[in-house]
N, C-alpha and C positions, 0 to 999 in steps of 0.2 A: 504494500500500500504506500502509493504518495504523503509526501508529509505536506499540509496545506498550512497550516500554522504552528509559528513558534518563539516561546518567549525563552529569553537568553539569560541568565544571572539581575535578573531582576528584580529589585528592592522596592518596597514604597514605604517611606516615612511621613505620621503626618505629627503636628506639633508633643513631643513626649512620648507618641508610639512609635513605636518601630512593625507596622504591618507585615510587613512582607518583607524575607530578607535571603537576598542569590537564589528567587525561585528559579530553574530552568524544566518547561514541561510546553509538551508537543500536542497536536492531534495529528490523524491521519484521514484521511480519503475512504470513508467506508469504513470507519470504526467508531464505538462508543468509547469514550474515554472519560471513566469516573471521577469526579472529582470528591476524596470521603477525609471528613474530620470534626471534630468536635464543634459546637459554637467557639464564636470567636477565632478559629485556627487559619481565616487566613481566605476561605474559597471568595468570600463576597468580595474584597480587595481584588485577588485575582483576574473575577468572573468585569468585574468592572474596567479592568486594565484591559482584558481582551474585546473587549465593547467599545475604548474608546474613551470611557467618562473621567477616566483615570488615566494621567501622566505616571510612567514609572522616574524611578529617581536618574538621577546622570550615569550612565556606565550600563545601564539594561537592555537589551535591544529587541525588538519582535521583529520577525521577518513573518511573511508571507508567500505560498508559494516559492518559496527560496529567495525572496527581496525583503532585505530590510528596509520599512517602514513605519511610518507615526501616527497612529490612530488616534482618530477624534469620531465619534459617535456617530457624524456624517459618512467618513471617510469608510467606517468599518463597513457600514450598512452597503456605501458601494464597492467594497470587495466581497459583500456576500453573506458578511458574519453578523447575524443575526441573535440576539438575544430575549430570551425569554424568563421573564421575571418569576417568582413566586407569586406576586399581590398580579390580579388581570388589569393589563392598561387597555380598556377597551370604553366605548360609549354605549352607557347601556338602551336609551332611547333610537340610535339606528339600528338600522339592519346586518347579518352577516355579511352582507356584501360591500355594505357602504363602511362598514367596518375595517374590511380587509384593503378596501381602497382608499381608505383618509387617506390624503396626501398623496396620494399617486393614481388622480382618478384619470383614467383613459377621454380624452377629450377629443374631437373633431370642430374644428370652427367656432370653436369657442364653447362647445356643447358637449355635456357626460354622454356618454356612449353606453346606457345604463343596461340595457338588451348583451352588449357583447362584457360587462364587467360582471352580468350576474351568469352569464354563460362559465366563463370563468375562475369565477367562483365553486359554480356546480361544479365542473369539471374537477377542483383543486380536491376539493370534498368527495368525491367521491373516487378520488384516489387515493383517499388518509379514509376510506370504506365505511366512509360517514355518511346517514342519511339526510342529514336535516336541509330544511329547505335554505336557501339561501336568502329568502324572503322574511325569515325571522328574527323579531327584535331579541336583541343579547340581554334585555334584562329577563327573559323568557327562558332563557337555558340555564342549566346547572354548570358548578365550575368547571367540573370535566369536559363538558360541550365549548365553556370558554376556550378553554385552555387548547383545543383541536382549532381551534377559529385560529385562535393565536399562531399557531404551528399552521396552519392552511397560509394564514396571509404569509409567515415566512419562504414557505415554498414555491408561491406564485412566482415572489419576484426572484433574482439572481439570487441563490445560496450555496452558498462554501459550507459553514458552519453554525450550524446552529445550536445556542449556548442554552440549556434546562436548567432553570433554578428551582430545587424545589418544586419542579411539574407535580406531586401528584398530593401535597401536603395539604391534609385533610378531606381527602377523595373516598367516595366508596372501595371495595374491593371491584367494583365492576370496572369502574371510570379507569382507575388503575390498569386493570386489565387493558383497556383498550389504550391509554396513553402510549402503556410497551411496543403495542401493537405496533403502532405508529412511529415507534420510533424505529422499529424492524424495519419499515419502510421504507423511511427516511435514510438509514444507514446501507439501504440495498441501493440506494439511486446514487451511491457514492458521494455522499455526504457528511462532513465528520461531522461527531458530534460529542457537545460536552455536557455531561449531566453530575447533575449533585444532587446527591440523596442524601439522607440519615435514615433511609430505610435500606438497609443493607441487604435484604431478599430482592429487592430491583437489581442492584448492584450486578449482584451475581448473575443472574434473567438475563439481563440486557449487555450488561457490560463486554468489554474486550482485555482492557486494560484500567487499572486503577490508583490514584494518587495518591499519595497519604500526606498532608499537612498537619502542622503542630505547631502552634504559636509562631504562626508566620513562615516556618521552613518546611521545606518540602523533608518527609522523612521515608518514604519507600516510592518504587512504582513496580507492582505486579502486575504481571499476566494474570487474565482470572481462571483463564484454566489451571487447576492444583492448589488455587489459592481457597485458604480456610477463613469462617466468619473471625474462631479465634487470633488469629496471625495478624487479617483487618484492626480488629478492637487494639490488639497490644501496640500494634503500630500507634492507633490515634492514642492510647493513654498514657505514655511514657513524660515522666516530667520531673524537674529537678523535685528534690523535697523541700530545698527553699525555697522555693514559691508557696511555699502552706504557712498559714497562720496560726501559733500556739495562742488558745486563750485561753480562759480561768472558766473551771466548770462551776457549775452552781445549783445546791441543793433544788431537787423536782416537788412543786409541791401541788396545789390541788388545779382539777380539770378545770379552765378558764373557759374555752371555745371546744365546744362538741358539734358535729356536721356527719350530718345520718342521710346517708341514700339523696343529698343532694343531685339535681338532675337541672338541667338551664344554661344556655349559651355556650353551648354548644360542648360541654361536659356531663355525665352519664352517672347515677348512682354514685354518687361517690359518699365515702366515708373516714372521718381519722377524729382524733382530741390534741387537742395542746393545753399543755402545761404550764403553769406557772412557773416562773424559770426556766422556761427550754425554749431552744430556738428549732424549729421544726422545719428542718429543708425540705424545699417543693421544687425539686429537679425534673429531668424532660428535654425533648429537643424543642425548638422555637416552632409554635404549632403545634405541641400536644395537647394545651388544654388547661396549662397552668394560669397566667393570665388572666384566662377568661374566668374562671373560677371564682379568682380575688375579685372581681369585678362583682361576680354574685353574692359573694361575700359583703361585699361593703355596700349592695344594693347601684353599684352602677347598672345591671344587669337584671331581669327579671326569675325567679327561682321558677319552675315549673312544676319541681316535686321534690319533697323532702323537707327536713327541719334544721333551722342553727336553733344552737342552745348556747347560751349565754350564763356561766355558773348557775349552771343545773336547768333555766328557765328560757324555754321558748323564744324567739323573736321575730320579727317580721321584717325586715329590711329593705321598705318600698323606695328607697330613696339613700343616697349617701348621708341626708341630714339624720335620718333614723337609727344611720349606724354609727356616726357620730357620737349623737346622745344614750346610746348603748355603750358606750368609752372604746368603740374599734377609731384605728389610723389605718389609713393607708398612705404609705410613701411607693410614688408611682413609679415607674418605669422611665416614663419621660417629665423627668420634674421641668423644662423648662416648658413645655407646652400643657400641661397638667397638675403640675405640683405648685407650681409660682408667676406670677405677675412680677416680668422682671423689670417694666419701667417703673414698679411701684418699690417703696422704701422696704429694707429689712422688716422694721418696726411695724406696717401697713401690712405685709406678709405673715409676719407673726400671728399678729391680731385675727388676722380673717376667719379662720377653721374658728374658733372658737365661738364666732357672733350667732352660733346655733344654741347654744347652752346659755345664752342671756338674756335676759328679757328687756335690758339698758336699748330704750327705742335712740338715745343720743350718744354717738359714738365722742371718746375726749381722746381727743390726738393727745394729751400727755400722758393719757395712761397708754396708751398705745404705745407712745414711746420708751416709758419706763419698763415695760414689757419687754419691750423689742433687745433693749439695753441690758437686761435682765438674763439673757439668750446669747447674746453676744458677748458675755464674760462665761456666761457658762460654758459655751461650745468654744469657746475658742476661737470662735470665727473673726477671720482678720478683714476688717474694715476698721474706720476712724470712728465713725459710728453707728448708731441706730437708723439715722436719718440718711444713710448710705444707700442707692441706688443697687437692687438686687442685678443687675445687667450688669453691673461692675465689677463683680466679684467674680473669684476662679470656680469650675466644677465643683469642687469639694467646699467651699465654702456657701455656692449655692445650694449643695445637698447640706449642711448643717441648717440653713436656715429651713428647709422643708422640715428638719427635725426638729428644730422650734416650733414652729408653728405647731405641730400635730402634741408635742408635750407641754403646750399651754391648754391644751383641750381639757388633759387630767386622764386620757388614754390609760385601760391598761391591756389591751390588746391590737399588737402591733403589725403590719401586713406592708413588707420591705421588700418591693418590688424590683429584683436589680440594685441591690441598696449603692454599691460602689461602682457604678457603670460610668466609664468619663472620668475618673479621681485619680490624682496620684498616689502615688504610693502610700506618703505620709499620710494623705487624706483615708486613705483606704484602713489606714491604723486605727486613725482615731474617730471612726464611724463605727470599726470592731469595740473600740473601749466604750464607744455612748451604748449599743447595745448588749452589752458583757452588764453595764452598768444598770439598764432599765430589767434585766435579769434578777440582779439584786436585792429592786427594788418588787418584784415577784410579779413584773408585767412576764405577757406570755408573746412570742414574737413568731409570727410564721414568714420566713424568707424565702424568695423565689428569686432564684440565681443561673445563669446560666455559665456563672466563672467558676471550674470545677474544683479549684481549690479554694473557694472562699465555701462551698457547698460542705466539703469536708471538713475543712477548718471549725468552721461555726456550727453545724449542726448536730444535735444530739441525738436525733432518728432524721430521717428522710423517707419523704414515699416520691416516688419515680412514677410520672403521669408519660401516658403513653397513648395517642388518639382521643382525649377525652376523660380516659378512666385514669385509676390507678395502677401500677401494671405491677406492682410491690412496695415493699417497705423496708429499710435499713438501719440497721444500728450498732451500734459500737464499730469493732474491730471490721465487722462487714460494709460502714461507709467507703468503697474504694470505690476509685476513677472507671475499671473494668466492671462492677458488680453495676452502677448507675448506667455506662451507657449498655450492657446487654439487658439490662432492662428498659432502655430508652429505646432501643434499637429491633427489641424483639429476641423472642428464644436463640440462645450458640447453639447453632448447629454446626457438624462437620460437614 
């Protein structure tokens, strides 16, 4: 097989990280070429860089078809290489056809040629052995039906390469099915192709060949013929032991939050308790269902079936105000579109969560401030003062002020979504010491992490969400890096 693309000792740095470091990895002409590794390890960087959206650093080189060249998202698209996202970039008020032709509609004299674009269409469709009309609005399909649209528009036009992220993440078993299908296709018409899974049974299905990243570096590439799930796993788990965080345990004491047969957005019966004192890791790959969960949790989401229990007593969580006043926090995932108001002051940020628990209809900018002031000696957070501009501050001292905010509420049940996402090191310290601390103090903390050493570090049990459910539960000695993703990943098998 032809080699159609490839990247050469390629680095990407962006301010404090270090992404990507001397990746060099190919595709061929008529092959799948896996792309497999933990969150964080490095694919989305990659997948971006051969797209175009991403500059590599000075020294990296891609070539194409054996020419070195400089991809810009324009540039890639007219050599052929094509990307496909996880999230569908599609409009869901057109049609399949007007779909596949945004921006590259077939014109005559100034006129769509709509007769020969939906001809076209049909045709592309029904050689990815899809029936659907081409006449159909996409808010109408299922994501697996998206997702062929997506893969049809790529095929019409010029394609080298076509890049899968994540295709089939959160698909029936059917849709799945047929994705493969599709891509068997695709890869007989002599098209490489680059897929990333964290489902490791596709891998194996479809694959050719497979990459293994790890905090940025490429760490193997097998053939998948003779290749084992387990050989796959050790490759993504291997990791210095400094990078793990020693903390202080702390006596376990009574059930705080119970969650019985839970069902709603898009998570299934589910069940676990937390403790007072215990930090409860809620591990998974991105898209199994953790997320969404905490969301039901704290009433962003509606429950469908099931009970939270609140020391010992029922609740109902119609709204985030209701889980508020039931003493739940949540520190989100994306604190700066979610968590904080960053043209607004520390002090102004602090205050806010709480104005649910008062019945003060006149807000006093000095108690506000005093507050704020209050928080900013406590955490450490460096600014000059209360009256500091939240948009000014670094990551970590934007997440401290999310942590004010939600322990003026008087919280004692915690839900740290990604708690050190974006921080540096020191910062990543002293988020571990605020939460070691509110342990202390006998709040109960459930964290949802995708950094697989803060999941270890920190947590005293873990349950590993897998599609929706739970797929197991971990503790002590059995929190490892291998034990989390073949349960993220689904049964080892040989």
């Amino acid at each position: 097989m032809d080699e159609v693309l490839r990247l050469s000792h390629v680095s990407k740095t962006f301010p404090g990280v270090r992404a990507l470091e001397d990746i060099s990895f190919d595709v061929k002409r008529g092959e799948v070429h896996c792309l497999c590794g933990e969150n964080g390890a490095g694919k989305s960087t990659l997948i971006k860089i051969l797209s175009g959206a991403y500059q590599p650093d000075d020294g990296g080189k891609i070539y194409f078809d054996g020419r070195e060249v400089s991809l810009t998202p324009n540039s890639a698209l007219k050599m052929g290489i094509h990307t496909i996202y996880q999230e569908h970039i599609v409009f869901n008020d057109l049609s399949i056809t007007e779909n596949i032709f945004t921006g590259s509609e077939i014109t005559r004299w100034g006129l769509q040629q709509r007769r020969q674009m939906r001809q076209q269409a049909e045709s592309v469709l029904r050689y990815l052995k899809s029936d659907l009309s081409p006449e159909i609005k996409m808010r109408h399909l299922t994501s697996g039906q998206q997702k062929i649209v997506e893969i049809a528009k790529a095929l019409l036009f010029k394609s080298n390469v076509i890049i899968l992220d994540e295709p089939t993440a959160s698909f029936s078993s059917k849709e799945i099915d047929t994705v493969l299908e599709i891509v068997r296709t695709v890869r007989q018409n002599g098209i490489g192709v680059i897929y990333i899974s964290h489902h490791l049974d596709e891998v194996f299905e479809i694959g050719d060949r497979a990459t293994v990243l790890r905090d940025g570096r490429k760490v193997s590439v097998h053939p998948i013929t003779g290749l084992t799930k387990s050989t796959l796993i050790k490759d993504m788990v291997g990791r210095d032991p400094s990078t793990f965080y020693e903390r202080e345990h702390v006596a376990r004491g009574k059930v705080a939050l119970e969650v019985r047969n839970v069902t709603g957005n898009g998570v299934r019966n589910v069940s676990f308790d937390v403790h007072r004192g215990e930090v409860l890791g809620i591990a998974g790959m991105v898209g199994s269902g953790r997320s969404e969960l905490m969301e039901v949790l704290f009433g962003g989401a509606p429950i469908v079936h099931g009970d939270i229990l609140i020391d010992g007593k029922k609740v109902r969580h119609a709204s985030p105000k209701a889980a508020i006043r039931n003493k739940m926090c949540f520190i989100t995932e994306d604190r700066q579109n979610t968590g904080l108001f960053l043209d607004k002051s520390i002090a102004d940020n602090v205050a806010v969560a709480n104005m649910v628990n008062t019945s003060e209809i006149i807000v006093k900018p000095s108690d506000d401030l005093a507050t704020g002031e209050k928080y900013l000696k406590l955490l450490n957070i460096k600014a000059p003062t209360a009256r500091t501009k939240v948009l000014n501050l670094s990551g970590g001292n934007q997440q401290k002020v999310v942590l004010g905010k939600w322990f003026n509420t008087g919280g004692e049940i915690f839900i740290f979504d990604e708690p050190s996402r974006g921080v540096d090191v020191g910062s990543k310290q002293e988020i571990y010491k605020v939460m070691v601390d509110l342990l202390k103090q006998g709040k109960a903390i459930l964290m949802v992490s995708s950094d697989m050493p803060e999941v270890i570090s920190m947590s005293d049990r873990v349950i590993v969400f897998k599609q929706g459910q739970i797929a197991g539960e971990l503790t002590g000695e059995d929190i490892t890096e291998e034990a989390i993703l073949t349960l993220s990943i689904g049964d080892q098998k040989e």
